[in-house]
PAVO-462475 format. One record per residue: residue number from 0; x, z, y of N, C-alpha, C, O, CB in turn; residue in one letter. Coordinates in pm, whole numbers, plus 50000, padded with zeros to 5 digits. Atoms other than C-alpha are relative to their C-alpha. Glycine has a CB too. Layout:
! residues N
+-----+-------+-------+-------+-------+-------+-------+-------+-------+-------+-------+-------+-------+-------+-------+-------+------+
| seq |  n.px |  n.pz |  n.py | ca.px | ca.pz | ca.py |  c.px |  c.pz |  c.py |  o.px |  o.pz |  o.py | cb.px | cb.pz | cb.py | type |
+-----+-------+-------+-------+-------+-------+-------+-------+-------+-------+-------+-------+-------+-------+-------+-------+------+
| NUM |     X |     Z |     Y |     X |     Z |     Y |     X |     Z |     Y |     X |     Z |     Y |     X |     Z |     Y |    a |
...
+-----+-------+-------+-------+-------+-------+-------+-------+-------+-------+-------+-------+-------+-------+-------+-------+------+
END
This chain:
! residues 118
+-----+-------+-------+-------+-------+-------+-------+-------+-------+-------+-------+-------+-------+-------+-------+-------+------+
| seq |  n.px |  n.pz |  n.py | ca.px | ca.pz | ca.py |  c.px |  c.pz |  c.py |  o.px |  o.pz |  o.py | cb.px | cb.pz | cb.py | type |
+-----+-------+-------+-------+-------+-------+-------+-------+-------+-------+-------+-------+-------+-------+-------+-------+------+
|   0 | 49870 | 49956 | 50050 | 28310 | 29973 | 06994 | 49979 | 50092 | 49881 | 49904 | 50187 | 49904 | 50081 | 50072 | 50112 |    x |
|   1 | 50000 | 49908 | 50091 | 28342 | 30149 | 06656 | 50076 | 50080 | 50033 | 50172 | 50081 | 50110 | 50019 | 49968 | 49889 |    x |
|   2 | 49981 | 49829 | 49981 | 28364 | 30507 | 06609 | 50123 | 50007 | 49857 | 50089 | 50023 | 49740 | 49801 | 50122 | 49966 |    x |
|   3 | 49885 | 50000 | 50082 | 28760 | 30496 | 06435 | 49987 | 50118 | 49933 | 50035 | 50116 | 49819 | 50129 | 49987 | 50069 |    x |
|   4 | 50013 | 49893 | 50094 | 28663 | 30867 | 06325 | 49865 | 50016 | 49916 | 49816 | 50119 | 49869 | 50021 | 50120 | 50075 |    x |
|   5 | 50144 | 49938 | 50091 | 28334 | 30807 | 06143 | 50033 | 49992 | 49864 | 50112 | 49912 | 49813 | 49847 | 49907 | 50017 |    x |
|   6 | 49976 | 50058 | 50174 | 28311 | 30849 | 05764 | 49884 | 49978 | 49982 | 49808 | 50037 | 50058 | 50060 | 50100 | 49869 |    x |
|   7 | 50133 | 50057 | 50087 | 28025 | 30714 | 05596 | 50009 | 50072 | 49867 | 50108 | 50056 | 49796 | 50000 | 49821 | 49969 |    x |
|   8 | 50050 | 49973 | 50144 | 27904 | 30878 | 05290 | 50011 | 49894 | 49923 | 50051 | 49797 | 49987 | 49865 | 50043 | 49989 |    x |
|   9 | 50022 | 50113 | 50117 | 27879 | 30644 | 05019 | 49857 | 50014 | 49938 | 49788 | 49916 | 49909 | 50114 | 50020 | 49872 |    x |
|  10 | 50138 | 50025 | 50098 | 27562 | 30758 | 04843 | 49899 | 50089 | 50075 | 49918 | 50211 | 50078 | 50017 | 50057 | 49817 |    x |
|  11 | 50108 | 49919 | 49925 | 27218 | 30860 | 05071 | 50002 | 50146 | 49947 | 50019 | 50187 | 49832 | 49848 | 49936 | 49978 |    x |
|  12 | 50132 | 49899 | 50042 | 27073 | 31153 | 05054 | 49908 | 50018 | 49947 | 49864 | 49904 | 49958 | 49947 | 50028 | 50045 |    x |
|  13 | 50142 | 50006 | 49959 | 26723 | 31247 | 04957 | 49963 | 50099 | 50055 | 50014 | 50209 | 50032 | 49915 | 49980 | 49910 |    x |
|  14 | 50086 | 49905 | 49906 | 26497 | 31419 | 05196 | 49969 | 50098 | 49944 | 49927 | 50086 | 49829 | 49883 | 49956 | 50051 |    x |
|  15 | 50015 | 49869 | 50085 | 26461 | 31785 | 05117 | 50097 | 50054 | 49931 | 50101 | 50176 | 49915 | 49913 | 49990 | 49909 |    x |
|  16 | 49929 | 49958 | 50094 | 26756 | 31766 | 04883 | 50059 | 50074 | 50070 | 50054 | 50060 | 50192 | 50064 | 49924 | 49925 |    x |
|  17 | 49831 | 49946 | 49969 | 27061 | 31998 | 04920 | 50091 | 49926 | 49961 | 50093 | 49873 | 49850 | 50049 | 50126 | 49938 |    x |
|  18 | 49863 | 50118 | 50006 | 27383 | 31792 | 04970 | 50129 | 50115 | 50045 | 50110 | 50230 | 50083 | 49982 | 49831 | 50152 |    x |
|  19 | 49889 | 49972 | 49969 | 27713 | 31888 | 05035 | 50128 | 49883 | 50079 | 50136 | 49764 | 50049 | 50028 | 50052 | 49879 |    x |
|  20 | 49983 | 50104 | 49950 | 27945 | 31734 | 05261 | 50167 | 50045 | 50057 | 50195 | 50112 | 50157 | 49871 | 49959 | 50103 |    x |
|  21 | 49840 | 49993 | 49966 | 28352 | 31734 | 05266 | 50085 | 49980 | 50149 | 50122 | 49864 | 50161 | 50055 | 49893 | 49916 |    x |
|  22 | 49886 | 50000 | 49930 | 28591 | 31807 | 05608 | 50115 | 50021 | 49969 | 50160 | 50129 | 49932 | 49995 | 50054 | 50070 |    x |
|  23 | 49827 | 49994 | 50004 | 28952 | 31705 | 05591 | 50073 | 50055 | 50142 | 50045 | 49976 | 50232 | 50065 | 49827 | 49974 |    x |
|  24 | 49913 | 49971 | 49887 | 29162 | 31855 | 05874 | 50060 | 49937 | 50023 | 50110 | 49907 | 49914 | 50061 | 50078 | 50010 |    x |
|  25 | 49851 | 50054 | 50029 | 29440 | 31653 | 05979 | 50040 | 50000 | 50173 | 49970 | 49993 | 50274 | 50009 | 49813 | 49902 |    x |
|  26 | 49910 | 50008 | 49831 | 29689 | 31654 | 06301 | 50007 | 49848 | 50016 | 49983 | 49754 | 49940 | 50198 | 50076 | 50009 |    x |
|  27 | 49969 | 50167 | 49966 | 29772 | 31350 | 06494 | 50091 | 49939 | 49888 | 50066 | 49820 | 49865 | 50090 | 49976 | 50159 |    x |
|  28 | 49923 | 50091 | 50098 | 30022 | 31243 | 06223 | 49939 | 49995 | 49913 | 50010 | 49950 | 49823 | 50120 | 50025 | 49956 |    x |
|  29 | 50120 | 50030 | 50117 | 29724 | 31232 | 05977 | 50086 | 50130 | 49838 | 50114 | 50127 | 49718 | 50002 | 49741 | 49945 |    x |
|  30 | 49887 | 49876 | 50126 | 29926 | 31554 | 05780 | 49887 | 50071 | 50047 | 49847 | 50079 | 50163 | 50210 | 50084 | 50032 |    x |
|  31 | 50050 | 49870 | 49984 | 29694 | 31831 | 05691 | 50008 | 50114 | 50008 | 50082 | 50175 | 49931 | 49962 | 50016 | 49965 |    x |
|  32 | 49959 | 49869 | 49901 | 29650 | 32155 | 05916 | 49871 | 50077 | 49916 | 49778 | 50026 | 49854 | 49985 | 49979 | 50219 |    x |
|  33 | 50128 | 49947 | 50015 | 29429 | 32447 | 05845 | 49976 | 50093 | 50119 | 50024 | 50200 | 50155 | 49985 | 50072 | 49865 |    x |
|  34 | 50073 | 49922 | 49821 | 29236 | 32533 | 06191 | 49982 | 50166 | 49951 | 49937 | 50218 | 49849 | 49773 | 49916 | 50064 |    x |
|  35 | 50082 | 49818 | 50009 | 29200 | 32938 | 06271 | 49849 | 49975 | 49969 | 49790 | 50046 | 49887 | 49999 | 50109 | 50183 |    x |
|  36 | 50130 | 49940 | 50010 | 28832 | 32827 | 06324 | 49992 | 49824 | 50055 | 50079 | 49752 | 50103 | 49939 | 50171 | 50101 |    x |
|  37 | 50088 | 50121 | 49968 | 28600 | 32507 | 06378 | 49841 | 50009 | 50027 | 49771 | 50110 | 50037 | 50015 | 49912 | 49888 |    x |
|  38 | 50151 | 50009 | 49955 | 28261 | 32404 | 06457 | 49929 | 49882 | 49914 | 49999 | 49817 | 49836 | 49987 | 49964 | 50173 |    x |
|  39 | 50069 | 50126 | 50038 | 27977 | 32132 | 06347 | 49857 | 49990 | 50042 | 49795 | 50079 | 49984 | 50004 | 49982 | 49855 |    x |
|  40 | 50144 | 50081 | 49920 | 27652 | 32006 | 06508 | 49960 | 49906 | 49886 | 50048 | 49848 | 49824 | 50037 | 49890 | 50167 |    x |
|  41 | 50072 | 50070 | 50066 | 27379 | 31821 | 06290 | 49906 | 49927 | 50087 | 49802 | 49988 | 50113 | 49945 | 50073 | 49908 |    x |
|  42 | 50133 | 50060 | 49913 | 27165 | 31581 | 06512 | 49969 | 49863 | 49906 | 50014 | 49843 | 49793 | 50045 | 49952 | 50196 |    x |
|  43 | 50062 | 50114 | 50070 | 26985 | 31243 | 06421 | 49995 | 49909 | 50088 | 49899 | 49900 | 50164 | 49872 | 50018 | 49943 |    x |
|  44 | 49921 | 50146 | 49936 | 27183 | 30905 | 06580 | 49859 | 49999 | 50077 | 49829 | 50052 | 50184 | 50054 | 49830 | 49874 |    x |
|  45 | 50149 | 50099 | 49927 | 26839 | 30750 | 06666 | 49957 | 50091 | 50145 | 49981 | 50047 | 50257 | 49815 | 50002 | 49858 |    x |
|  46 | 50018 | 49966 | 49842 | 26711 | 31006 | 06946 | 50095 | 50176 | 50046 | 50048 | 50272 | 50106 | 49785 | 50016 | 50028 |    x |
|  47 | 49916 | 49862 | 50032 | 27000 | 31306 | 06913 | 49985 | 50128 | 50003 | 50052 | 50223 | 50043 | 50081 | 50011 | 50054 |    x |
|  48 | 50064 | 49863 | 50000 | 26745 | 31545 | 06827 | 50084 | 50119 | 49876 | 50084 | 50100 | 49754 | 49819 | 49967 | 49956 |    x |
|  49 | 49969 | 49855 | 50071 | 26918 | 31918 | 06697 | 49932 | 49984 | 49869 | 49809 | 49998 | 49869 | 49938 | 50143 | 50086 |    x |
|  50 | 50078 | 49975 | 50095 | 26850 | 31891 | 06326 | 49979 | 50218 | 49974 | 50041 | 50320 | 50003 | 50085 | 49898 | 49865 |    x |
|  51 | 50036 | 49816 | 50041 | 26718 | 32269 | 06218 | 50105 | 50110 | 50066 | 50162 | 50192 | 49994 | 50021 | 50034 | 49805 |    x |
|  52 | 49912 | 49930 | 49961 | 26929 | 32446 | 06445 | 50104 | 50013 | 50028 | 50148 | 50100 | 50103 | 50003 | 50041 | 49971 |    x |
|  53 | 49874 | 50000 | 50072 | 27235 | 32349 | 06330 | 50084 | 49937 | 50145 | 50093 | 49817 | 50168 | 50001 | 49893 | 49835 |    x |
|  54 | 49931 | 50078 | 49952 | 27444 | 32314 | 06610 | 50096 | 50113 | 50080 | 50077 | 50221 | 50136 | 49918 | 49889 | 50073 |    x |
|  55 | 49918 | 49872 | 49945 | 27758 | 32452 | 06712 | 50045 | 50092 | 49883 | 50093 | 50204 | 49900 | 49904 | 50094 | 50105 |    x |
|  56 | 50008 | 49834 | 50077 | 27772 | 32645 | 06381 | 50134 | 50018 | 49979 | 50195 | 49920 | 49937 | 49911 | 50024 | 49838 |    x |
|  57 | 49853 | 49946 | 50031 | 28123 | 32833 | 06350 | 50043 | 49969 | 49844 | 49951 | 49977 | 49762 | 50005 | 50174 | 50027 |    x |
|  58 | 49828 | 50011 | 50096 | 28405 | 32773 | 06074 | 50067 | 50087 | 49966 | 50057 | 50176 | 50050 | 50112 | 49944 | 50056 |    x |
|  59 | 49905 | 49894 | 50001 | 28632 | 32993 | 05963 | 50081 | 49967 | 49864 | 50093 | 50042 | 49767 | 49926 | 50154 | 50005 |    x |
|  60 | 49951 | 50066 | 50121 | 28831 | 32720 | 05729 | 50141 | 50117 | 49958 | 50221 | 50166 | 50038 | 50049 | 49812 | 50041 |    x |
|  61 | 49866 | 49967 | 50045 | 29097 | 32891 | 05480 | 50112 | 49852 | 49940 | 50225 | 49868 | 49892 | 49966 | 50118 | 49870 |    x |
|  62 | 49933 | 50106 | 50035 | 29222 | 32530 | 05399 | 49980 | 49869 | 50063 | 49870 | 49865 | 50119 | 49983 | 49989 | 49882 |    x |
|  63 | 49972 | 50143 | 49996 | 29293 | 32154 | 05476 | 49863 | 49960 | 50027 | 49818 | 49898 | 50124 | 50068 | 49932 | 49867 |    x |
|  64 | 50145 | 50087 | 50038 | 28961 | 32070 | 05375 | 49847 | 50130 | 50014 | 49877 | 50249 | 49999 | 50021 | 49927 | 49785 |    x |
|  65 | 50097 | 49900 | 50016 | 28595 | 32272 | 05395 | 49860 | 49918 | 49953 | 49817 | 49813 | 50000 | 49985 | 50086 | 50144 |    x |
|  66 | 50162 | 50076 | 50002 | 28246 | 32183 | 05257 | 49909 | 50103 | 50077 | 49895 | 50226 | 50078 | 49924 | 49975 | 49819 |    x |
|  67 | 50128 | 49933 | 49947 | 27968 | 32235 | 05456 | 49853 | 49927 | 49875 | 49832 | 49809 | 49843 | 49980 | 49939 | 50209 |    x |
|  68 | 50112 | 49951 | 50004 | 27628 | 32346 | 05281 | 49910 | 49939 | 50040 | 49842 | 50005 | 50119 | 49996 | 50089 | 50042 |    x |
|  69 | 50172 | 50004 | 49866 | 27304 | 32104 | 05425 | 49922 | 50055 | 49876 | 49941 | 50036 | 49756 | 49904 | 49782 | 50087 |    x |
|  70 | 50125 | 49971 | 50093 | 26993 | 32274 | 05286 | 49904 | 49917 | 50019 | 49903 | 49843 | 50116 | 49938 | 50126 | 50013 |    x |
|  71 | 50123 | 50139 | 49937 | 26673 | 32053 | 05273 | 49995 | 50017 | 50090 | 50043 | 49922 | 50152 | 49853 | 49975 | 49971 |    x |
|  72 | 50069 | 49988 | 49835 | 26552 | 32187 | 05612 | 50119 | 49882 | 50077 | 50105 | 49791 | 50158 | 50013 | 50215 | 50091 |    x |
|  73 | 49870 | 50110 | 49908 | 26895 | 32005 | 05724 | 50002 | 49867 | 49960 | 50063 | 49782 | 50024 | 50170 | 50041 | 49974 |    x |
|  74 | 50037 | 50156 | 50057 | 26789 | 31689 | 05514 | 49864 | 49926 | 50060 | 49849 | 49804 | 50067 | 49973 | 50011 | 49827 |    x |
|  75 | 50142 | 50049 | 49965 | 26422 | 31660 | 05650 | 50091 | 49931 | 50087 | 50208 | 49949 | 50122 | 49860 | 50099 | 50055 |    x |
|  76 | 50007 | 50085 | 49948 | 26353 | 31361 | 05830 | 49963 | 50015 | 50172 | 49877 | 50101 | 50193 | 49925 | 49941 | 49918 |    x |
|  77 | 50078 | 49972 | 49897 | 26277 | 31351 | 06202 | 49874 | 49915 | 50034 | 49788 | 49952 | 50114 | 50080 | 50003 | 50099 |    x |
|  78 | 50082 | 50123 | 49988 | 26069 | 31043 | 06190 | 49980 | 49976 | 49823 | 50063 | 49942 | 49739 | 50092 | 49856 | 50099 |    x |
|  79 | 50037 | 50065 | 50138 | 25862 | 30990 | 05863 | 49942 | 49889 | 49963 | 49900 | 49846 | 49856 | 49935 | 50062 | 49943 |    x |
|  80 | 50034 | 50185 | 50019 | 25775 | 30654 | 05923 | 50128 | 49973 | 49967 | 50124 | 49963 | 49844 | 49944 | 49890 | 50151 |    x |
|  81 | 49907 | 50064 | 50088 | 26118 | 30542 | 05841 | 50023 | 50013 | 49841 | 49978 | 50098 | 49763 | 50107 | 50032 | 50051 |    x |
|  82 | 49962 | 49991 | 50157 | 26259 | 30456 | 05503 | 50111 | 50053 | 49980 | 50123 | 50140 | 49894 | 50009 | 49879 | 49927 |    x |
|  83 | 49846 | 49869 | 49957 | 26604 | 30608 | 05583 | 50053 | 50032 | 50142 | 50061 | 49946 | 50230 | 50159 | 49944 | 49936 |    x |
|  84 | 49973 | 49920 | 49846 | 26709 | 30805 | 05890 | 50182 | 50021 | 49981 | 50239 | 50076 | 49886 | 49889 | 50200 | 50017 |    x |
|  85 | 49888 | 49899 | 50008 | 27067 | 30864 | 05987 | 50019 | 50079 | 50146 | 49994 | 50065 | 50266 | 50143 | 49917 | 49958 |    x |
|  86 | 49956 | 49877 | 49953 | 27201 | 31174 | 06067 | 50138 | 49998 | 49988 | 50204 | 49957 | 49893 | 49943 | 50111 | 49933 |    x |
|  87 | 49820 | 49947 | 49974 | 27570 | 31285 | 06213 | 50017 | 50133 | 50012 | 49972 | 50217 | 50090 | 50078 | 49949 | 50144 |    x |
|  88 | 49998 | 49847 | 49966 | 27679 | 31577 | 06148 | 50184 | 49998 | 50092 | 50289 | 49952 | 50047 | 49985 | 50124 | 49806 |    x |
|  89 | 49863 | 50021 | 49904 | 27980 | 31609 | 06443 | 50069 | 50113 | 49966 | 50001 | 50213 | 49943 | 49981 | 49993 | 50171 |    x |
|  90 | 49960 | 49919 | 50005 | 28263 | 31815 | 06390 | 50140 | 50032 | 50079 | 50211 | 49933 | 50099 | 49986 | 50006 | 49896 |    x |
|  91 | 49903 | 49973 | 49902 | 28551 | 32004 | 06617 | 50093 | 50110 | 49940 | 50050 | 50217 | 49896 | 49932 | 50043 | 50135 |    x |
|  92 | 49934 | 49871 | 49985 | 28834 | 32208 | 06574 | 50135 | 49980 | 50034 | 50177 | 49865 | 50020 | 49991 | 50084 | 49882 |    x |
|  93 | 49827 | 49947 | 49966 | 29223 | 32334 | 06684 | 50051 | 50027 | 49905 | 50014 | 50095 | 49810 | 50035 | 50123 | 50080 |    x |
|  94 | 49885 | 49935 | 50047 | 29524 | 32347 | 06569 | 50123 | 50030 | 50075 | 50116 | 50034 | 50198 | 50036 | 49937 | 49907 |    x |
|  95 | 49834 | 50022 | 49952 | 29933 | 32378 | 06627 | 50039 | 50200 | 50052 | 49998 | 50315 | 50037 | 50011 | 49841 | 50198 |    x |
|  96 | 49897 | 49853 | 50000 | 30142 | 32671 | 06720 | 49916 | 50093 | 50069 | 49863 | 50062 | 50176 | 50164 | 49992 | 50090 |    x |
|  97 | 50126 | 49932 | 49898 | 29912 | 32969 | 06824 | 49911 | 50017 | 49922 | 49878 | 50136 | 49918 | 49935 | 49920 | 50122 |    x |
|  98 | 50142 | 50020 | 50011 | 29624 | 32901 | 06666 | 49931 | 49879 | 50085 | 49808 | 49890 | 50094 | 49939 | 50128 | 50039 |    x |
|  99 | 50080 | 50116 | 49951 | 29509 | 32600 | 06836 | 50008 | 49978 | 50184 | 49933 | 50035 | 50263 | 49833 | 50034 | 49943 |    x |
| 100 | 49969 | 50103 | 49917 | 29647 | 32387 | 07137 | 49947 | 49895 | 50017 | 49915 | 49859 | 50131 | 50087 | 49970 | 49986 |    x |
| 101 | 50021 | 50144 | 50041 | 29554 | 32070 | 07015 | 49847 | 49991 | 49952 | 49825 | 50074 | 49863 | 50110 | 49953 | 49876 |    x |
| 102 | 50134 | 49979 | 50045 | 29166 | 32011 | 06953 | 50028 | 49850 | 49909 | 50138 | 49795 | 49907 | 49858 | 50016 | 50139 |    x |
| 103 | 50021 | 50094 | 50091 | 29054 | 31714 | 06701 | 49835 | 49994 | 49962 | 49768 | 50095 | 49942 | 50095 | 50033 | 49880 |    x |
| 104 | 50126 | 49985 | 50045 | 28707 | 31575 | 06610 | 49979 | 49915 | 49920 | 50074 | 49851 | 49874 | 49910 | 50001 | 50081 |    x |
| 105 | 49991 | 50152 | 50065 | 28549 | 31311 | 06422 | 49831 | 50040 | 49945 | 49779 | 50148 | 49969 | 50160 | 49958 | 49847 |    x |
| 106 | 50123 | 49981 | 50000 | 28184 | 31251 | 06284 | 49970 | 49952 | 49852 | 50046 | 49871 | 49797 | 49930 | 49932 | 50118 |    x |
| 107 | 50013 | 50070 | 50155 | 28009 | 31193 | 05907 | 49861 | 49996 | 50044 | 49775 | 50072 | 50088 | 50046 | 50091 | 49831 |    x |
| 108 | 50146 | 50064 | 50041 | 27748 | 30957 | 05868 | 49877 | 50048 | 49887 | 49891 | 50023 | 49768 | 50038 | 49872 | 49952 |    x |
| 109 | 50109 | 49948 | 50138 | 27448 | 31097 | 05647 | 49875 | 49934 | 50010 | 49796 | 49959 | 50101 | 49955 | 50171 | 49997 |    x |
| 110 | 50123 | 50093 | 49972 | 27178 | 30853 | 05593 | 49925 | 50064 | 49845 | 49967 | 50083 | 49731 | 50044 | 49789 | 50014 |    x |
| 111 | 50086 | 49900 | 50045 | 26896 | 31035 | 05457 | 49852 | 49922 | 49967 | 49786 | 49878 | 50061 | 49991 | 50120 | 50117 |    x |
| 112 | 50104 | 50101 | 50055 | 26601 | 30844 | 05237 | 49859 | 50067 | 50020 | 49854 | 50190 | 50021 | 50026 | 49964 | 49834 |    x |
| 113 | 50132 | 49969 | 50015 | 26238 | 30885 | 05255 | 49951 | 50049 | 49846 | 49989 | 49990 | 49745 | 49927 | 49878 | 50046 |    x |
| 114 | 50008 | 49997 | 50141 | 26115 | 31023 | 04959 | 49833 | 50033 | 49999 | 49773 | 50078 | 49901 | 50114 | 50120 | 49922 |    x |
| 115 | 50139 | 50032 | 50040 | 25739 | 30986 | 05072 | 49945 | 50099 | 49976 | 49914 | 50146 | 50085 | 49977 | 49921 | 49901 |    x |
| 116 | 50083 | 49905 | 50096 | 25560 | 31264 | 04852 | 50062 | 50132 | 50031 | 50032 | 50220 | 49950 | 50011 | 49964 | 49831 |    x |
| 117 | 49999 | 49857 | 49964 | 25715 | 31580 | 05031 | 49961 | 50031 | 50103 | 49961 | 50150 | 50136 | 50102 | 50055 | 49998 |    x |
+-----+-------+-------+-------+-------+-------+-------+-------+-------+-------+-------+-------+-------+-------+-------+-------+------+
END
């Protein structure tokens, strides 16, 4: 069954690089909210090993939308025999009257290239 909330990147990674990587908020009517606070987890599809720590890390969006920050350490590979690895970085947060009733998640694909020589 496909995953109706995944996004796919469009253009790899490379290993080591720093990337950046866009969350949209949106409520069930697909209208954008801005959460008190959110979360995001970095693991790697293949055996859902914790990339560098990264998991769970707090939010504290002022808008609709937030970029998260990967640094290389969050680009390395877990397996350097492959030629590209993907990685999900998962993400969670509340909204609605309050501060958050209503939770929401969804996941971005990051497929991450070998680049061999690091």
């Amino acid at each position: 069954m496909a995953n109706e909330n995944l996004i796919r990147l469009e253009t790899p990674v490379n290993e080591g690089a720093t990337s950046f990587i866009d969350i949209t908020f949106k409520d069930a009517d697909d209208v954008g909210v801005v959460p008190p606070t959110g979360s995001w987890t970095l693991y790697n599809l293949a055996d859902e090993t914790i990339i560098n720590s990264r998991t769970a890390v707090g939010i504290t969006p002022s808008a609709s939308t937030y970029t998260i920050e990967l640094t290389p350490a969050d680009n390395a590979l877990v397996d350097e025999n492959l030629l590209t690895e993907e990685h999900r970085c998962f993400f969670s947060y509340s909204y609605g009257p309050s501060g958050g009733i209503y939770t929401a998640n969804g996941e971005i694909q990051i497929l991450v290239e070998n680049m061999h020589k690091i």
